[in-house]
Structure formats: C-alpha cells, structure tokens
C-alpha positions as CSV (number, residue, x, y, z in Angstrom):
1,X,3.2,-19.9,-0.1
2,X,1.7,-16.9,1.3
3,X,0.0,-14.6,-0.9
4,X,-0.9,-10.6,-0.7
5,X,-4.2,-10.2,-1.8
6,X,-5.1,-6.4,-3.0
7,X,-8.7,-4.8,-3.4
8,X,-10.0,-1.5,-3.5
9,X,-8.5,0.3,-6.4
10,X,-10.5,2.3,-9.0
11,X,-11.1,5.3,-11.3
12,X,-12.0,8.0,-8.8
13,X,-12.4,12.1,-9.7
14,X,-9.7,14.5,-8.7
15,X,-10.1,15.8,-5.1
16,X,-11.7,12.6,-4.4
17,X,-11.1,8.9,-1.6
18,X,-10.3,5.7,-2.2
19,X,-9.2,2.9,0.5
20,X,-6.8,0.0,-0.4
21,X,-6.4,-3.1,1.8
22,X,-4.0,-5.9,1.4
23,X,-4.9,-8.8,3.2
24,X,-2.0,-12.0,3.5
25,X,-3.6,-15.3,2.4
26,X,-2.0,-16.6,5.8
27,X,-0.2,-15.9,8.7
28,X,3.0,-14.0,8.2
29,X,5.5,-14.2,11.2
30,X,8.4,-12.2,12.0
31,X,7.1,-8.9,9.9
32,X,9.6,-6.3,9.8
33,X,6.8,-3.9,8.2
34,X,4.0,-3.2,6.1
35,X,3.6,-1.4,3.2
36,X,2.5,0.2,-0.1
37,X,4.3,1.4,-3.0
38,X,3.2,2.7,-6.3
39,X,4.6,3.0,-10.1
40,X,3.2,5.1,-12.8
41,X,3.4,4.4,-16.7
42,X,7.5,5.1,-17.3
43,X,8.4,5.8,-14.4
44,X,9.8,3.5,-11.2
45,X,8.0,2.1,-8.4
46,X,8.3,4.3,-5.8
47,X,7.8,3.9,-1.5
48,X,4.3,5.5,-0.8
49,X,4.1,4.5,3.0
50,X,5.2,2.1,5.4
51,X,4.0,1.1,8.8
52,X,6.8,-0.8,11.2
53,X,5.7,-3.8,13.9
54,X,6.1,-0.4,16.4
55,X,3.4,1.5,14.5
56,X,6.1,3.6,12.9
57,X,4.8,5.3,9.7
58,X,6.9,6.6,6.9
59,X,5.4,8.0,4.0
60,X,6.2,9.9,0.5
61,X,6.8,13.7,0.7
62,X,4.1,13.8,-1.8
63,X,1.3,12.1,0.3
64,X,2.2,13.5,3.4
65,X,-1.3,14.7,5.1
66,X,-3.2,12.8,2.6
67,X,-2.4,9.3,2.6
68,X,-3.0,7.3,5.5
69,X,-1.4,3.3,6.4
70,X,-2.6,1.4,8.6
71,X,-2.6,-2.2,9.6
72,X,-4.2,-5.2,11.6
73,X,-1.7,-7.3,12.8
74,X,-4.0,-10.1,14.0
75,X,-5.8,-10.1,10.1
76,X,-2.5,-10.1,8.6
77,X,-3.5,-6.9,6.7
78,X,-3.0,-3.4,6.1
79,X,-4.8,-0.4,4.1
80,X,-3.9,2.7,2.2
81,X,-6.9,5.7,3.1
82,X,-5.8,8.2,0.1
83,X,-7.4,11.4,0.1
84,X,-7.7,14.8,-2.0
85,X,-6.2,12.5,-4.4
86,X,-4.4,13.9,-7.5
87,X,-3.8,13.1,-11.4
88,X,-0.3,12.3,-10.3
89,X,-1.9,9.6,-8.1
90,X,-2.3,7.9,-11.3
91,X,-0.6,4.9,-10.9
92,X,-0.5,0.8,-10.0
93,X,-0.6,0.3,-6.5
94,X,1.5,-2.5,-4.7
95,X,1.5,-3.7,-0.9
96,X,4.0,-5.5,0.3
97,X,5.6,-6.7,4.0
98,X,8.8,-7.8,4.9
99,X,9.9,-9.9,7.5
100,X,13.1,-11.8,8.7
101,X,13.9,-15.1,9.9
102,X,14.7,-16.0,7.0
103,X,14.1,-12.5,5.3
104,X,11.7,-12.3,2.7
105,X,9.8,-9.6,0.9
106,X,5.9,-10.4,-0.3
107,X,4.1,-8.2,-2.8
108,X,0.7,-7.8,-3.8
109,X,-0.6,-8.8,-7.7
110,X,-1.0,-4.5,-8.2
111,X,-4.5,-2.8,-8.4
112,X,-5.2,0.2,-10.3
113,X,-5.9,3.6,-9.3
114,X,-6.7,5.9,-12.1
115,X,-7.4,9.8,-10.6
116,X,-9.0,11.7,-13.0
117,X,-12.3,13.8,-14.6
C-alpha cells in the first residue's frame, strides 16, 4: 500500500515561509491530481490547492497569491510554498492525490503548521 509521506511543517512568525512536500512511498499511476488541504481546531478540512496531471492549479480564495502547488510527477511528489503566512494559517496540513482505475483517494498522516509570534 502506497503511502503519502508529509514533511516540512512548523511553528513559523506571522508574515513568514514555510515549504511542504508530500512525497508517495511508491509509484502512483493514473493520478487524477495532487493536492493539499488543511483543517483548523473546530472547524472542517478544507481544499487549499490542487494541481491536475495538465498542470492545472486551483487554490483557496484565501491563499490566492500566497500559496503556491507544485508537483514532480516522475518523484511521485508535490509541495505547498506558503508565503506572508497568517494566524489563520493555523492549522493541520494534509496532501493527498487521487487517481482512477480503480479510483482511489491517498492522504498524507497531517503535519502541523502553527503561524504565530
């Protein structure tokens, strides 16, 4: 069974950078997209960004022009560059890719990001 393995999570100061990458234990075929998604203390995980197999990005109203996906097809992995990050950004982070044939959705374990002085 494939796993997502995330790193790069942290307590970082408002106005502040931090990268996350998700990197797949193995190889993943047939991947519909890539993505990260977030969920704060009482509140519900919510989409952050996505990136499709056409390079397509998607991302949250509230990241727009800070957040940044990207991904490696050929490492199986994608990454999350957050900048000017915000209290608000408080929150675990999850990755996850979907793919088809048969469908199935793969999540990471969570890392932390904690966004504050």
């Amino acid at each position: 069974q494939v796993q997502l393995v995330e790193s790069g999570g942290g307590l970082v100061e408002p106005g502040g950078s931090l990268r996350l990458s998700c990197a797949a234990s193995g190889t993943i075929f047939n991947i519909v997209d890539m993505g990260w998604y977030r969920q704060a203390p009482g509140k519900q995980r919510e989409l952050v960004a996505t990136v499709n197999s056409r390079g397509t990005t998607t991302y949250a109203d509230s990241v727009k022009g800070r957040f940044t996906i990207s991904r490696d097809y050929a490492k199986n992995t994608h990454y999350l560059q957050m900048n000017s990050l915000k209290p608000e950004d408080t929150a675990v982070y999850y990755c996850n890719i979907r793919a088809i044939g048969p469908p199935y959705v793969y999540w990471g374990q969570g890392t932390q990001v904690t966004v504050s002085s």
